[in-house]
N, C-alpha and C positions, 0 to 999 in steps of 0.2 A: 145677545149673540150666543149661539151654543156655543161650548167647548172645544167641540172636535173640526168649528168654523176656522180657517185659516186667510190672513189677510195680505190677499196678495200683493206683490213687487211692485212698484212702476222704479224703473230706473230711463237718466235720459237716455237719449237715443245712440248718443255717442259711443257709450259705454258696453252697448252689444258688439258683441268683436264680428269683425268679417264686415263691417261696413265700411266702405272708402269716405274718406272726408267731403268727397265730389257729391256722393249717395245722401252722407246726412246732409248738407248745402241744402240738396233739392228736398226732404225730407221733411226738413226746418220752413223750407220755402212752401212747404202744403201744409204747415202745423201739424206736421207730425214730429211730434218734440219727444218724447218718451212710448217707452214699448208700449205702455197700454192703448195708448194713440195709434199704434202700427194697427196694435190686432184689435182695433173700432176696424179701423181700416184698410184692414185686409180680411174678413170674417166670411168671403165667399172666394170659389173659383173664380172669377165673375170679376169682383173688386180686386183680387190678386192681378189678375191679370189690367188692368187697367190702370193700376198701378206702377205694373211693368209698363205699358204702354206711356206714360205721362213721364217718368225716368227715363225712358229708351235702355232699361236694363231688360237682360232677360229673364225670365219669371222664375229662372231655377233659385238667382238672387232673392226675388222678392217671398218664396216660399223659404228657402232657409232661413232667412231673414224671421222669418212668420214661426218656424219653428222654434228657434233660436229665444224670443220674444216670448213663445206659450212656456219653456221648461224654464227661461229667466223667473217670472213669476211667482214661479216656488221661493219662498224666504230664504228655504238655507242653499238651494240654487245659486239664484241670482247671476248677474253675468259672470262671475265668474270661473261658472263651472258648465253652464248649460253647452257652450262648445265641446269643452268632452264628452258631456252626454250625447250630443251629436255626432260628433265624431265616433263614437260608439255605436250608434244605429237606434239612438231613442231619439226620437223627433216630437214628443208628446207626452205630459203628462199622465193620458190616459196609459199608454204604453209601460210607462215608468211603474206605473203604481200594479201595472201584472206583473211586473218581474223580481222574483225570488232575493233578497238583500244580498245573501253569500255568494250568489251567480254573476250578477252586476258586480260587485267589487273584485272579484277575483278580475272579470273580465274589462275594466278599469283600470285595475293594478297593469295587466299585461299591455293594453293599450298606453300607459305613461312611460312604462318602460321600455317597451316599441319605438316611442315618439320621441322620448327625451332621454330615453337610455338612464332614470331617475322614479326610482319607486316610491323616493318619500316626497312627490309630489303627489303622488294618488290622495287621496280621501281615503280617509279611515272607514271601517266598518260603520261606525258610526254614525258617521254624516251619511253614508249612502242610506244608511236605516230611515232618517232621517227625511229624507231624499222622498224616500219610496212612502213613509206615512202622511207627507205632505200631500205626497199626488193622491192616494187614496183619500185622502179628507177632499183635494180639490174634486173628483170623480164623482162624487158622494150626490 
């Protein structure tokens, strides 16, 4: 395996935040057990939506969801963090890996301390660095 190959995440499904207990149930109930399972199964407009359709959710869900699940993947991501990525306005990977280290954390920093009124919840420089070499190895 090259070097600059990075081995993505699968965490269960539970563990991506923004999902209601009701959501994973039916989730569970199509084996769909972990993220990597989401994005087999959601990889088109098409299958998104039909997935909305079998949940009776609506698709705004099943695309956050979908989001949520591609920047989880990143290692030093992982659910922990892919929600503030989101919450941020990166929904991707690809997206991720264009944006400048010093820009995204600054703009990080202001959104934690927006949200929680708590700056030493932010990510360090580092992890965003981090962050941003992951996605470029995954884009690659």
């Amino acid at each position: 395996m090259p070097s600059n190959s990075i081995q993505l995440q699968n965490w269960p499904i539970e563990q991506l935040p923004g999902i209601s207990d009701q959501h994973q149930q039916q989730l569970k109930a199509l084996n769909i057990l972990t993220t990597l399972d989401l994005l087999k199964t959601t990889r088109s407009d098409e299958t998104r939506l039909q997935l909305a359709q079998q949940l009776n959710a609506h698709i705004k869900h099943i695309n956050k969801w979908t989001a949520l699940a591609k920047l989880a993947c990143l290692p030093s991501v992982g659910c922990q963090y892919c929600g503030l990525l989101l919450h941020a306005g990166i929904s991707s990977p690809q997206q991720l890996a264009l944006l400048p280290v010093a820009q995204l954390h600054s703009q990080l920093m202001r959104l934690q301390v927006k949200l929680m009124q708590r700056a030493d919840l932010s990510p360090d420089t580092a992890q965003v660095s981090q962050w941003v070499v992951e996605a470029r190895q995954l884009c690659q």
